[in-house]
mmCIF file of the N, C-alpha and C atoms, coordinates in Angstrom:
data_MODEL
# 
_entry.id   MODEL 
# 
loop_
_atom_site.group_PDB 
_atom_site.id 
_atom_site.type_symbol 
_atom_site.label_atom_id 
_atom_site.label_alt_id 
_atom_site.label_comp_id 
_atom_site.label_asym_id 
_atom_site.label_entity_id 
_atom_site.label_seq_id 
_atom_site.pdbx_PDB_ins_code 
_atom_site.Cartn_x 
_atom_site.Cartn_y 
_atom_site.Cartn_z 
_atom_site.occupancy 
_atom_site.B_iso_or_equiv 
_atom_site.pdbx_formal_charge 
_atom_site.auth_seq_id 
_atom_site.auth_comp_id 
_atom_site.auth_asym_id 
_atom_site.auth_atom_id 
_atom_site.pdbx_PDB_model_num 
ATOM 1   N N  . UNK A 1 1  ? 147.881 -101.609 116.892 1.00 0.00 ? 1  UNK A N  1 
ATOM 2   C CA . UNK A 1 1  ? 148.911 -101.031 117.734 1.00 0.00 ? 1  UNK A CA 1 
ATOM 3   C C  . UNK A 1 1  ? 150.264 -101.039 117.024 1.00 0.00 ? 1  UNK A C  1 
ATOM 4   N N  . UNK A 1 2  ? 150.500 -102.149 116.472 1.00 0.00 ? 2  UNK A N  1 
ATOM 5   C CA . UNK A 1 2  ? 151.619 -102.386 115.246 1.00 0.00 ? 2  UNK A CA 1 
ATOM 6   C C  . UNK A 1 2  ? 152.045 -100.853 114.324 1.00 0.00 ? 2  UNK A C  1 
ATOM 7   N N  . UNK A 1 3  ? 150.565 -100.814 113.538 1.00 0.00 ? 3  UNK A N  1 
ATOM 8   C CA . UNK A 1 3  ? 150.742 -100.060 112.734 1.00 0.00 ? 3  UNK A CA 1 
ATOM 9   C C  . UNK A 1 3  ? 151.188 -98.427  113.217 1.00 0.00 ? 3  UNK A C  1 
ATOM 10  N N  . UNK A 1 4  ? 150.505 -98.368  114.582 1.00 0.00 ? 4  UNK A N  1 
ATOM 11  C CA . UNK A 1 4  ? 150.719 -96.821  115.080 1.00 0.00 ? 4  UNK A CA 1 
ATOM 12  C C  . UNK A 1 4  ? 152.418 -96.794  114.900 1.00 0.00 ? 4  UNK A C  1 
ATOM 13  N N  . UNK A 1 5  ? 153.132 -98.027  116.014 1.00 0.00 ? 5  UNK A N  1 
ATOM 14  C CA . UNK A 1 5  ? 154.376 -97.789  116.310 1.00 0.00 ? 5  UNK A CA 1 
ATOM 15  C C  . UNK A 1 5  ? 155.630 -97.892  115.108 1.00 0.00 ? 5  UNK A C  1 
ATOM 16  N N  . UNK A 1 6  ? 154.870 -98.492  113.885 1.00 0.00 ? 6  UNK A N  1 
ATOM 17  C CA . UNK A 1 6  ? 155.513 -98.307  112.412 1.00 0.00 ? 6  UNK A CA 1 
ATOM 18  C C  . UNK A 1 6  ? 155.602 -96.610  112.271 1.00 0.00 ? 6  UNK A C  1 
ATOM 19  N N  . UNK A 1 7  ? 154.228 -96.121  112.053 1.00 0.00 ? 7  UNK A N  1 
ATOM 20  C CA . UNK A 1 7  ? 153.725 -94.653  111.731 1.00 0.00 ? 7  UNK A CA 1 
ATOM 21  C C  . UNK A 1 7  ? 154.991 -93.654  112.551 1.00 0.00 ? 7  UNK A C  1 
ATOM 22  N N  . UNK A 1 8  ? 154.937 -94.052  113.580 1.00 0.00 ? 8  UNK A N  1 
ATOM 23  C CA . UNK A 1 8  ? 155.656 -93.512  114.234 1.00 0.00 ? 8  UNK A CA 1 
ATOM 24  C C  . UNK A 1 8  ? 157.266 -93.132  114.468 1.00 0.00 ? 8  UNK A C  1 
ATOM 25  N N  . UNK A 1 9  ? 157.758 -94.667  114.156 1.00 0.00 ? 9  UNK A N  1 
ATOM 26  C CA . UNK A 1 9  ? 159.139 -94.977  113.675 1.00 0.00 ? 9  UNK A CA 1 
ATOM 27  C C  . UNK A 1 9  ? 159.848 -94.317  112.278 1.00 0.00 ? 9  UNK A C  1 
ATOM 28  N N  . UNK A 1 10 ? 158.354 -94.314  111.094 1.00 0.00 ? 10 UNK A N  1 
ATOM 29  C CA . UNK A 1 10 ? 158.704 -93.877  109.974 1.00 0.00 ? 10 UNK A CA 1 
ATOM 30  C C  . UNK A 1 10 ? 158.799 -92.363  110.286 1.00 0.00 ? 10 UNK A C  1 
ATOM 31  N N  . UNK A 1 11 ? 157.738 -91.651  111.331 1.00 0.00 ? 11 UNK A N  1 
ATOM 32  C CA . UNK A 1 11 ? 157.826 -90.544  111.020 1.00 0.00 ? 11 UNK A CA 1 
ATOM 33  C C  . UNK A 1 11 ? 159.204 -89.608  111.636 1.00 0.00 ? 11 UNK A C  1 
ATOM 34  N N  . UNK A 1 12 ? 159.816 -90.330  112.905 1.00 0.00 ? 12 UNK A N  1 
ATOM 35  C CA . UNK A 1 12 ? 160.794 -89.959  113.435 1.00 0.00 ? 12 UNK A CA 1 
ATOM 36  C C  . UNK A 1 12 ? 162.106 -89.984  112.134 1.00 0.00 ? 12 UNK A C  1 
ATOM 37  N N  . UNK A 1 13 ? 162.240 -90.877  112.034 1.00 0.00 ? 13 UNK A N  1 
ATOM 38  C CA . UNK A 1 13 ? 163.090 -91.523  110.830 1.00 0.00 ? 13 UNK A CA 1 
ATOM 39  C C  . UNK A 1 13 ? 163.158 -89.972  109.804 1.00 0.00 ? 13 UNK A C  1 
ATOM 40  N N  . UNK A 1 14 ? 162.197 -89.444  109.414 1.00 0.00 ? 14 UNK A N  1 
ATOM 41  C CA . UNK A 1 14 ? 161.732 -89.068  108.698 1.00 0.00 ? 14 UNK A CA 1 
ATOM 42  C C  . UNK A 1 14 ? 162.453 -86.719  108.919 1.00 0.00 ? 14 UNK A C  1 
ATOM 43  N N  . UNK A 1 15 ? 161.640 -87.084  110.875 1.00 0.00 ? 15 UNK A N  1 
ATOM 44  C CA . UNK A 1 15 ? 162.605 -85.701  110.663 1.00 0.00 ? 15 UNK A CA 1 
ATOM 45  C C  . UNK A 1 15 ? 164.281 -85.748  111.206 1.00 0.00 ? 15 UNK A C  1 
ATOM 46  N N  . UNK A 1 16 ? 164.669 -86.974  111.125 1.00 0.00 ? 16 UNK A N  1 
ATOM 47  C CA . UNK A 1 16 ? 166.010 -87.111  111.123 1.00 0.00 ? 16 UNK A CA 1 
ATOM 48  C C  . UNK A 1 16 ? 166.723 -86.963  110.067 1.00 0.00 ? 16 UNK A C  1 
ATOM 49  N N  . UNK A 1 17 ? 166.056 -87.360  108.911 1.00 0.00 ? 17 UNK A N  1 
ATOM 50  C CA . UNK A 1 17 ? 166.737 -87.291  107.575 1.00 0.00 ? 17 UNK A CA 1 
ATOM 51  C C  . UNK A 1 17 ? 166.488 -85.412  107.284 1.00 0.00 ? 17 UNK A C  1 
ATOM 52  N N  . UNK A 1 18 ? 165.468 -85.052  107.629 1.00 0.00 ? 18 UNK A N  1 
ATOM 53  C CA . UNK A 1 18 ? 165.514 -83.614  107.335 1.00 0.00 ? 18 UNK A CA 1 
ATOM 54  C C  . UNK A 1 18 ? 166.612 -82.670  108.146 1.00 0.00 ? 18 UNK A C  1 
ATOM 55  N N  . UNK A 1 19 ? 166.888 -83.244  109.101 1.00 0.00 ? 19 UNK A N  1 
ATOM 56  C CA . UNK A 1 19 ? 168.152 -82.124  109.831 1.00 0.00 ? 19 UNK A CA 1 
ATOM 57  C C  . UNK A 1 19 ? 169.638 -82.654  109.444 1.00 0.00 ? 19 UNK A C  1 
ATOM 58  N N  . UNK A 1 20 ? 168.991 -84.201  109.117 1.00 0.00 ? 20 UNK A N  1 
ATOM 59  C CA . UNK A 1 20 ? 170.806 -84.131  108.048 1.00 0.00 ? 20 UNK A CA 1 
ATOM 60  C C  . UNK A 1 20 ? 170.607 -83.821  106.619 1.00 0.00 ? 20 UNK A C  1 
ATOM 61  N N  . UNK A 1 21 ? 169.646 -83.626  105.813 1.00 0.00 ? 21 UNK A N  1 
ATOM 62  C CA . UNK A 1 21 ? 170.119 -82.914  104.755 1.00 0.00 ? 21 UNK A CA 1 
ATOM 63  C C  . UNK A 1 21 ? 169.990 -81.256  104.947 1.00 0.00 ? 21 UNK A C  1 
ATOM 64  N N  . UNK A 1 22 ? 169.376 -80.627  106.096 1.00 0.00 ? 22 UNK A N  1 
ATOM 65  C CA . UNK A 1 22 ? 169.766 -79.395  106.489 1.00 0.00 ? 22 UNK A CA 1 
ATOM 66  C C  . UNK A 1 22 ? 170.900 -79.097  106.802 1.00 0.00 ? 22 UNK A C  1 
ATOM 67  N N  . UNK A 1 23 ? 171.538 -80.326  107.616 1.00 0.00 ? 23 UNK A N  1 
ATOM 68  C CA . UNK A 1 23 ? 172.984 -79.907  108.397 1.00 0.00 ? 23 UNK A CA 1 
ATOM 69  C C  . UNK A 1 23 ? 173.913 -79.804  106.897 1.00 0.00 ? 23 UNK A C  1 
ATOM 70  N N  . UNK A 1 24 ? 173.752 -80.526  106.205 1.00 0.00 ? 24 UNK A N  1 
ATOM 71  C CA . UNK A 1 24 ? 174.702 -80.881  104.866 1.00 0.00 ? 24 UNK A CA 1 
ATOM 72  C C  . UNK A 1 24 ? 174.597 -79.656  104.221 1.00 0.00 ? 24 UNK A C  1 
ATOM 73  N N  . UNK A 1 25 ? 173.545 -79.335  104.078 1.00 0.00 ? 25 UNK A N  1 
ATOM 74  C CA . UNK A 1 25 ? 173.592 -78.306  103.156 1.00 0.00 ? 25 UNK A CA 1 
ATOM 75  C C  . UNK A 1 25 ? 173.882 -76.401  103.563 1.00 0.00 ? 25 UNK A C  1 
ATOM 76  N N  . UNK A 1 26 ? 173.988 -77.030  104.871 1.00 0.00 ? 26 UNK A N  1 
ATOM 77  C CA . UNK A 1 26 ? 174.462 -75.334  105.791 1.00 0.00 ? 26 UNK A CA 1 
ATOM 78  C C  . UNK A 1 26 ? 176.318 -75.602  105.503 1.00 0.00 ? 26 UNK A C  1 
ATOM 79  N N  . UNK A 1 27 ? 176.611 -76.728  106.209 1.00 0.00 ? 27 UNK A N  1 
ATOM 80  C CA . UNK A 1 27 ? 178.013 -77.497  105.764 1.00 0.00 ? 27 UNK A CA 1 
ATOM 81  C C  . UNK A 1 27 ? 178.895 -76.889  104.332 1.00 0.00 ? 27 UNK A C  1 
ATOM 82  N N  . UNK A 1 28 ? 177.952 -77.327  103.374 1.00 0.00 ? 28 UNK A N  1 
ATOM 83  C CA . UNK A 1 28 ? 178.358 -77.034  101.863 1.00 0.00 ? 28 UNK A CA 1 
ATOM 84  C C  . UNK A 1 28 ? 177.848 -75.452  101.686 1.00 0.00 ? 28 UNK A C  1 
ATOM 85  N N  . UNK A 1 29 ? 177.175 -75.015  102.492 1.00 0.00 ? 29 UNK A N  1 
ATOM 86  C CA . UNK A 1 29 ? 177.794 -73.378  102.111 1.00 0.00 ? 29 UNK A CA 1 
ATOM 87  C C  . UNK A 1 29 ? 178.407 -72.746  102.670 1.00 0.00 ? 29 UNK A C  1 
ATOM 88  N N  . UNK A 1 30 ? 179.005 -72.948  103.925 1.00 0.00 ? 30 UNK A N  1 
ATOM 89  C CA . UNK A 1 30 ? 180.158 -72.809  104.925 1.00 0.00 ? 30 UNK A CA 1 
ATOM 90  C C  . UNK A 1 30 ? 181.520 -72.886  104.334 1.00 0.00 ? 30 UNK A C  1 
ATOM 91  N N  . UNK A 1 31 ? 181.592 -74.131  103.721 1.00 0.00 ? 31 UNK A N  1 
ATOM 92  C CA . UNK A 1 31 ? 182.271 -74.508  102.978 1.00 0.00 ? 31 UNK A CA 1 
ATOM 93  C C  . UNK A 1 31 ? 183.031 -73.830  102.025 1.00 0.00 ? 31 UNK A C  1 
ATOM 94  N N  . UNK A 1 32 ? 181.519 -73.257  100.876 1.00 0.00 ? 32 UNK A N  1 
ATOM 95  C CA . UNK A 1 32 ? 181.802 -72.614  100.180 1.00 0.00 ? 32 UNK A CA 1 
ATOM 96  C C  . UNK A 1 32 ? 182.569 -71.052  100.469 1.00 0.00 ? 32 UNK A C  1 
ATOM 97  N N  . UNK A 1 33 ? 181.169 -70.579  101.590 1.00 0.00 ? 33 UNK A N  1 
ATOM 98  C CA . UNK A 1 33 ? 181.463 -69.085  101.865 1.00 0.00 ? 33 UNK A CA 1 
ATOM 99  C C  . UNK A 1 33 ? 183.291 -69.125  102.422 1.00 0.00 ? 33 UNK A C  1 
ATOM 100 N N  . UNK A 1 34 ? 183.581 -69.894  103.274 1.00 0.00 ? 34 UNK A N  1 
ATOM 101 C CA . UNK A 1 34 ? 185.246 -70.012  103.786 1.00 0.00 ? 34 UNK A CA 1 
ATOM 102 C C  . UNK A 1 34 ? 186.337 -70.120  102.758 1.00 0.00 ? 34 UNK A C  1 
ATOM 103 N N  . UNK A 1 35 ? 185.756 -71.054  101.986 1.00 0.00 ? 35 UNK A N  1 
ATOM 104 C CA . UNK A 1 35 ? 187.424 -71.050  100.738 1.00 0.00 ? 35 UNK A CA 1 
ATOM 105 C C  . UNK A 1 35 ? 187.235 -70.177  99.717  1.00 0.00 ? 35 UNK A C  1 
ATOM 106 N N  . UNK A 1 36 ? 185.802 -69.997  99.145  1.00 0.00 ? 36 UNK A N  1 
ATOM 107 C CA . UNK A 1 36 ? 185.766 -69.070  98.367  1.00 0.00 ? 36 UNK A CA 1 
ATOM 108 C C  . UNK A 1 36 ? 185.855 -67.755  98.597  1.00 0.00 ? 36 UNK A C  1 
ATOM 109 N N  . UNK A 1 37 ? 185.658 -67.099  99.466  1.00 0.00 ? 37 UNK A N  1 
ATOM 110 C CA . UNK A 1 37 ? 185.488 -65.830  99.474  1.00 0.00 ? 37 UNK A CA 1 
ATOM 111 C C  . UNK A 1 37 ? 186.258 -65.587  100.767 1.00 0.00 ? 37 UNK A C  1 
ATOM 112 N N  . UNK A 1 38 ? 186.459 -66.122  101.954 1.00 0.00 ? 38 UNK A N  1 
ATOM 113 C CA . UNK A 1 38 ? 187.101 -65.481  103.090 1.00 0.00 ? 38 UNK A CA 1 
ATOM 114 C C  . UNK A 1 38 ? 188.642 -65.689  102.711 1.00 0.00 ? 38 UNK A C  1 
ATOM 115 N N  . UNK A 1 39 ? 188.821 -67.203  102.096 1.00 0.00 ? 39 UNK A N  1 
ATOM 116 C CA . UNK A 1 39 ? 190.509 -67.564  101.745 1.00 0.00 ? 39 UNK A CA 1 
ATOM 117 C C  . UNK A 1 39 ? 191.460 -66.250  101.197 1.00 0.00 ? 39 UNK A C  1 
ATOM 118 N N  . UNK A 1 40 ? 190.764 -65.965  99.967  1.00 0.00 ? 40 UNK A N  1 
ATOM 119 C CA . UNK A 1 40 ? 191.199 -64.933  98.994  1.00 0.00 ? 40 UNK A CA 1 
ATOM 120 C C  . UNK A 1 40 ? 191.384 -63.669  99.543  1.00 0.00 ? 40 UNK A C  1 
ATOM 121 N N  . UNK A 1 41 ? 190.338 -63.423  100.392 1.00 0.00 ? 41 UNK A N  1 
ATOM 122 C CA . UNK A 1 41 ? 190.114 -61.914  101.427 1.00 0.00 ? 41 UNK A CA 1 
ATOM 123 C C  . UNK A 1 41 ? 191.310 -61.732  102.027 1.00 0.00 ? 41 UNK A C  1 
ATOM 124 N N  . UNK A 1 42 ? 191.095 -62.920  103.193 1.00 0.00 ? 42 UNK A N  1 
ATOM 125 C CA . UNK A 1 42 ? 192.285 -62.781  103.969 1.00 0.00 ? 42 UNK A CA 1 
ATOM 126 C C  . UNK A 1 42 ? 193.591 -62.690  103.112 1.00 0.00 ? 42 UNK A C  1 
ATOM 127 N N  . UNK A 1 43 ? 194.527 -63.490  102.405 1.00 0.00 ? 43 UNK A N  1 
ATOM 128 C CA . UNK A 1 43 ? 195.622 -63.559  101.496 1.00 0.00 ? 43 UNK A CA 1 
ATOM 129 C C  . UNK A 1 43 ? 195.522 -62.089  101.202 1.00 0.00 ? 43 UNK A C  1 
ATOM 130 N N  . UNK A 1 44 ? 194.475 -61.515  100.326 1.00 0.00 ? 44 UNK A N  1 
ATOM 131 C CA . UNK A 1 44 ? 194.716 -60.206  99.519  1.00 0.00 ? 44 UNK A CA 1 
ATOM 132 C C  . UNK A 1 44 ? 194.857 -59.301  101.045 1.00 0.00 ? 44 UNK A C  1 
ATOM 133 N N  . UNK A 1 45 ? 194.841 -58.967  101.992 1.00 0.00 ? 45 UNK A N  1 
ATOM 134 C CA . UNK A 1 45 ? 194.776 -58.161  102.935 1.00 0.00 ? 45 UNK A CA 1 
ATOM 135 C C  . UNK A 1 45 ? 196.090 -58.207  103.853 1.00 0.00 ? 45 UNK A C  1 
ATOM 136 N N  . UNK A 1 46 ? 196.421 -59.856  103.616 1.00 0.00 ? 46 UNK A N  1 
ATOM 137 C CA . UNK A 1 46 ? 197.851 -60.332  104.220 1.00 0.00 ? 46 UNK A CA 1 
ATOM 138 C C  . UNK A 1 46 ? 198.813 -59.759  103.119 1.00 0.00 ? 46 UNK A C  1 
ATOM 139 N N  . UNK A 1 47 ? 198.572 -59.787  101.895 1.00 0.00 ? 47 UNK A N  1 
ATOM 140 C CA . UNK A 1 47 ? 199.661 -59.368  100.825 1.00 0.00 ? 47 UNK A CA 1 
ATOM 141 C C  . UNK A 1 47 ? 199.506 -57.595  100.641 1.00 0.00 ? 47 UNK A C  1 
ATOM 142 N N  . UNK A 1 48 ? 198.722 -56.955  101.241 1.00 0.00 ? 48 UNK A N  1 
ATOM 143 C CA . UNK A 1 48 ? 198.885 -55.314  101.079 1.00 0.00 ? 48 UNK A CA 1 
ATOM 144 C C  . UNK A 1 48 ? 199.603 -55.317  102.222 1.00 0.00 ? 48 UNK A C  1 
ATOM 145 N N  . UNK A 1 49 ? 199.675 -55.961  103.590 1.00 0.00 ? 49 UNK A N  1 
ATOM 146 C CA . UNK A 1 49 ? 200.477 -55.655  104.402 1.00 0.00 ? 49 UNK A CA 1 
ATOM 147 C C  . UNK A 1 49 ? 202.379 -56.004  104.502 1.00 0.00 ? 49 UNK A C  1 
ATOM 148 N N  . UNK A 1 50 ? 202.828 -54.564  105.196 1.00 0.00 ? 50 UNK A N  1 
ATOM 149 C CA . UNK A 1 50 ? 203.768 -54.913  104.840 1.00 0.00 ? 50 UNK A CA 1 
ATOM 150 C C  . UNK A 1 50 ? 204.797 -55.528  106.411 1.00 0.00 ? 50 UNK A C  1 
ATOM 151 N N  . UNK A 1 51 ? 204.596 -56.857  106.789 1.00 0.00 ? 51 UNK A N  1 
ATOM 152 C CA . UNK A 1 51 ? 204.915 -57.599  108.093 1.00 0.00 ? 51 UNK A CA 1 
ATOM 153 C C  . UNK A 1 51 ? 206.328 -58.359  107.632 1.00 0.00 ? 51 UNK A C  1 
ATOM 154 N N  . UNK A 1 52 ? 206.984 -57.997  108.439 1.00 0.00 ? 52 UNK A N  1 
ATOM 155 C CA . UNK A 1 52 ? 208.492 -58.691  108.991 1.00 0.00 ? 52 UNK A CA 1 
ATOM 156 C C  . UNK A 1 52 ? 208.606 -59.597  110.213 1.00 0.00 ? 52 UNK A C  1 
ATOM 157 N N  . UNK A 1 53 ? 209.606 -60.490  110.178 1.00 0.00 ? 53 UNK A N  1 
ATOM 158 C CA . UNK A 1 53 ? 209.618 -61.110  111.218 1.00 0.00 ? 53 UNK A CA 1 
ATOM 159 C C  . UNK A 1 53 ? 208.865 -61.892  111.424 1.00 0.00 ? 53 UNK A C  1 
ATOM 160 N N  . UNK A 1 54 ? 208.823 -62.427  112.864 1.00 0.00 ? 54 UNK A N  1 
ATOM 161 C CA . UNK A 1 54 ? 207.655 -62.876  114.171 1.00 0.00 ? 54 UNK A CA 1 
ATOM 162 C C  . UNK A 1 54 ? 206.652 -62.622  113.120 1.00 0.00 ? 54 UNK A C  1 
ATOM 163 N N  . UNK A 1 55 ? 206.222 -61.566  113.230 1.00 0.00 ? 55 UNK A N  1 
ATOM 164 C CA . UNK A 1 55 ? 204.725 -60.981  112.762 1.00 0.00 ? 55 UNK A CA 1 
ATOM 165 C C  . UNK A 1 55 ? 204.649 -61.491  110.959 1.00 0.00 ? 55 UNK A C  1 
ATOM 166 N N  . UNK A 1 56 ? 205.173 -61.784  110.517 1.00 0.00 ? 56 UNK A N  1 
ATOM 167 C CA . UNK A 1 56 ? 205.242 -62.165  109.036 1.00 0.00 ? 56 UNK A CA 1 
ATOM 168 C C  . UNK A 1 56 ? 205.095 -63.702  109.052 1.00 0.00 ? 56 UNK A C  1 
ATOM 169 N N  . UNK A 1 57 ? 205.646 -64.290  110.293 1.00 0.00 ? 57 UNK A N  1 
ATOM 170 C CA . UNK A 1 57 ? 205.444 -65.932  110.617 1.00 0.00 ? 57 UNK A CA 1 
ATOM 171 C C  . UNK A 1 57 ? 204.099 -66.510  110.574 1.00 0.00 ? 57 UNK A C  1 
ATOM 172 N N  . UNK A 1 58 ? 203.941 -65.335  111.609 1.00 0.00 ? 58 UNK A N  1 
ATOM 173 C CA . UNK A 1 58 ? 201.909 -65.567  112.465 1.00 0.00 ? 58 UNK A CA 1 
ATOM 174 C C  . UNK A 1 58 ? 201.364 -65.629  111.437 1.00 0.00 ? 58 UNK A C  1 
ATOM 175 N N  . UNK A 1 59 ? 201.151 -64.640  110.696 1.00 0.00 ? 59 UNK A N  1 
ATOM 176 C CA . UNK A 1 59 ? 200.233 -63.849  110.083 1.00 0.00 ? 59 UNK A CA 1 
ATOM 177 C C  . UNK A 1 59 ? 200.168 -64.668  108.624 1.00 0.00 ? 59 UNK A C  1 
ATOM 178 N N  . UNK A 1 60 ? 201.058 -64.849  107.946 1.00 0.00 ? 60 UNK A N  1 
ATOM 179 C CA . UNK A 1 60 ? 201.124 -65.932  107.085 1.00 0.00 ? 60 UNK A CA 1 
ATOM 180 C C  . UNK A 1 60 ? 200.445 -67.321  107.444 1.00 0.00 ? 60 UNK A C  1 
ATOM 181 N N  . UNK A 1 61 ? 200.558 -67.918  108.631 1.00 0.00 ? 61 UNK A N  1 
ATOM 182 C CA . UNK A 1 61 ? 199.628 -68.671  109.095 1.00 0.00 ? 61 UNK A CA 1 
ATOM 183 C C  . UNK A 1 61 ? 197.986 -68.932  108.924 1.00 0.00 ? 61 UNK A C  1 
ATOM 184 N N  . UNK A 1 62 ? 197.665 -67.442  109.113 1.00 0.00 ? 62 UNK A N  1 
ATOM 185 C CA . UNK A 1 62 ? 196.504 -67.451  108.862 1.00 0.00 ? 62 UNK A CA 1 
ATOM 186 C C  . UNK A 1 62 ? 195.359 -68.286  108.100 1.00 0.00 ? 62 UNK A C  1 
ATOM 187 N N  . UNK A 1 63 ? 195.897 -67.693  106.779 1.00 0.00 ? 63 UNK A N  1 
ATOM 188 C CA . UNK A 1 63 ? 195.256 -68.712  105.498 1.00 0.00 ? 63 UNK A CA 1 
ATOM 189 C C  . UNK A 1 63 ? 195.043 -70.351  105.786 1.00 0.00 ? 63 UNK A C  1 
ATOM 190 N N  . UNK A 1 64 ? 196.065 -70.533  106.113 1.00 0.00 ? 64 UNK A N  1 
ATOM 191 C CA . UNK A 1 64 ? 196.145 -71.843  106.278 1.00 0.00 ? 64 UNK A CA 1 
ATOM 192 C C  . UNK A 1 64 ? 195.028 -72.245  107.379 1.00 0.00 ? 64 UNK A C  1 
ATOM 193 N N  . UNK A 1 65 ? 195.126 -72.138  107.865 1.00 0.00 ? 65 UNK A N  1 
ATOM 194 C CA . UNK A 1 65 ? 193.743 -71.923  108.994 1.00 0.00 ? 65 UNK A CA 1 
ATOM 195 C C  . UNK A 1 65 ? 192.395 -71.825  108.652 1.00 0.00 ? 65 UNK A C  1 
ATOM 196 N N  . UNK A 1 66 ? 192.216 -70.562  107.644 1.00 0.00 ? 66 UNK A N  1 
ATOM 197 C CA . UNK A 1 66 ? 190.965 -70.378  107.516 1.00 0.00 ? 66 UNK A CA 1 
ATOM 198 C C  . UNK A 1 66 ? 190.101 -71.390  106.378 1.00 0.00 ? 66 UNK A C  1 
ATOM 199 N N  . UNK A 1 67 ? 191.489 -72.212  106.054 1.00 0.00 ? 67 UNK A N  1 
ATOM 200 C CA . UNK A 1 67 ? 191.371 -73.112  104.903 1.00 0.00 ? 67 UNK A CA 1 
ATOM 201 C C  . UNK A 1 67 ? 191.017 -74.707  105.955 1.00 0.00 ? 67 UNK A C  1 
ATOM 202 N N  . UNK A 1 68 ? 191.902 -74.346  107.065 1.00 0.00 ? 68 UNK A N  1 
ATOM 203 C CA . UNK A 1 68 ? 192.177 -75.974  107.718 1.00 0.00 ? 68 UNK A CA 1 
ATOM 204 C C  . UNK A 1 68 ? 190.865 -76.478  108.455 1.00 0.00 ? 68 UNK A C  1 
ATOM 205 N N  . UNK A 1 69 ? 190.225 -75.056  109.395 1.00 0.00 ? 69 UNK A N  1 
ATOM 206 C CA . UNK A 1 69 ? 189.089 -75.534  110.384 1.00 0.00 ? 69 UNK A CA 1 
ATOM 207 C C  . UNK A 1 69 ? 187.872 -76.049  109.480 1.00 0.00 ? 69 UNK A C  1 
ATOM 208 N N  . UNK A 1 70 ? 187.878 -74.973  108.209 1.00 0.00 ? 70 UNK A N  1 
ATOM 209 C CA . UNK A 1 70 ? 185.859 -75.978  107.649 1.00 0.00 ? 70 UNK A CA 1 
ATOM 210 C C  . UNK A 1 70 ? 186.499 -77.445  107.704 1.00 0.00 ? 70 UNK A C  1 
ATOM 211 N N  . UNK A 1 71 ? 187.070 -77.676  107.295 1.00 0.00 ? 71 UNK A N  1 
ATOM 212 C CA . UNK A 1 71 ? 187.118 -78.816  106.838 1.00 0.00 ? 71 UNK A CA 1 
ATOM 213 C C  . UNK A 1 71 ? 187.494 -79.670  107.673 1.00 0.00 ? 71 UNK A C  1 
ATOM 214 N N  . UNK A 1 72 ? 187.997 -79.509  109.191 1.00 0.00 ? 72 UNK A N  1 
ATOM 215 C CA . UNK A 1 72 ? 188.237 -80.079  110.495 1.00 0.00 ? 72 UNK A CA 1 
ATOM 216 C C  . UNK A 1 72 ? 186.725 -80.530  110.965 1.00 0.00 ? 72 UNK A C  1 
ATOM 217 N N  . UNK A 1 73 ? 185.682 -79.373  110.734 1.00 0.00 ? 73 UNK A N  1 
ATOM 218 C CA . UNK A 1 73 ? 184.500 -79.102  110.718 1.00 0.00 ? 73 UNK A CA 1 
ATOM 219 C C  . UNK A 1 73 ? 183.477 -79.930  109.957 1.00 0.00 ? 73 UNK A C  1 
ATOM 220 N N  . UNK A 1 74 ? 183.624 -80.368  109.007 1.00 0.00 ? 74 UNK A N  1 
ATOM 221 C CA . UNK A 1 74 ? 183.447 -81.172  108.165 1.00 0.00 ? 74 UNK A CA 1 
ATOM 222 C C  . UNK A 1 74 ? 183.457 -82.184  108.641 1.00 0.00 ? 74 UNK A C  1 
ATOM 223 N N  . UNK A 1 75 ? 184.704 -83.103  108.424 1.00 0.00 ? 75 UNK A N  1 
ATOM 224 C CA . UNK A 1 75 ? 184.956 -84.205  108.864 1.00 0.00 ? 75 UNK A CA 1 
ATOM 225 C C  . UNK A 1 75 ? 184.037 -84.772  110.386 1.00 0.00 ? 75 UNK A C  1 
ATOM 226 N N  . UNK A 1 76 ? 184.752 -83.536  111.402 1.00 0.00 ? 76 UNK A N  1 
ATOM 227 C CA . UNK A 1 76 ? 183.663 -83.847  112.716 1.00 0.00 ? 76 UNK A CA 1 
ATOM 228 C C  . UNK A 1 76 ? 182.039 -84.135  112.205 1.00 0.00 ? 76 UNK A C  1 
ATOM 229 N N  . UNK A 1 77 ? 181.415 -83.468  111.273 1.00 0.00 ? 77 UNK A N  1 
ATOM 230 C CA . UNK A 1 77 ? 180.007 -83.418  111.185 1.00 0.00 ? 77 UNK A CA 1 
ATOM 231 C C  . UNK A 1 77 ? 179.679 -84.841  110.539 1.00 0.00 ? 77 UNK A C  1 
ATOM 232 N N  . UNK A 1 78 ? 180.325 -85.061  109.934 1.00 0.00 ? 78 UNK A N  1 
ATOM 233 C CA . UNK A 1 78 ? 180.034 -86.433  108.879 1.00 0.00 ? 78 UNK A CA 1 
ATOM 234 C C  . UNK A 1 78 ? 180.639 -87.527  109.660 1.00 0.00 ? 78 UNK A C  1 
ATOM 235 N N  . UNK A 1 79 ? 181.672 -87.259  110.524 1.00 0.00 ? 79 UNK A N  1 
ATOM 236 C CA . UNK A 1 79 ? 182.062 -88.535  111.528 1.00 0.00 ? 79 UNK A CA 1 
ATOM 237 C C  . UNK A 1 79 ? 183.219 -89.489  110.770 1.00 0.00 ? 79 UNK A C  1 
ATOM 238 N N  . UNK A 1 80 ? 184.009 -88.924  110.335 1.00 0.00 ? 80 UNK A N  1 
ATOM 239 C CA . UNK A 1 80 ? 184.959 -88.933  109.757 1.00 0.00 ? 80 UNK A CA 1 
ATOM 240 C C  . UNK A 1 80 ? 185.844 -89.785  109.701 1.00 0.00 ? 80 UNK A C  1 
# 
């Protein structure tokens, strides 16, 4: 009876470690896909526009943002 509730413990154990190295590794391309490729997007699309004011405040904001949440995101997932 021992051995079942070992078998059992190991095997739970077992798909726990598989949805955290799934979660990690969706994480690290989130990661990636956001600073690498959305950061630059956004900036190059913010810099063809031509915004004054108010609207030059916001909008400049942006980046910073799309840079700030993965990694807000992050932290929450890993427990930070």
């Amino acid at each position: 009876m021992e051995n079942l509730m070992e078998r059992k413990i190991e095997k739970k154990m077992g798909s726990n470690r598989a949805n955290l190295v799934g979660g990690l590794i969706g994480l690290t391309f989130g990661l990636i896909v956001s600073i690498a490729v959305v950061l630059p997007i956004t900036q190059d699309v913010i810099d063809a526009e031509n915004f004054t004011g108010t609207t030059a405040t916001i909008v400049n904001i942006i980046p910073v943002f799309v840079a700030l949440i993965p990694m807000v995101l992050a932290a929450g997932f890993l427990n930070i």
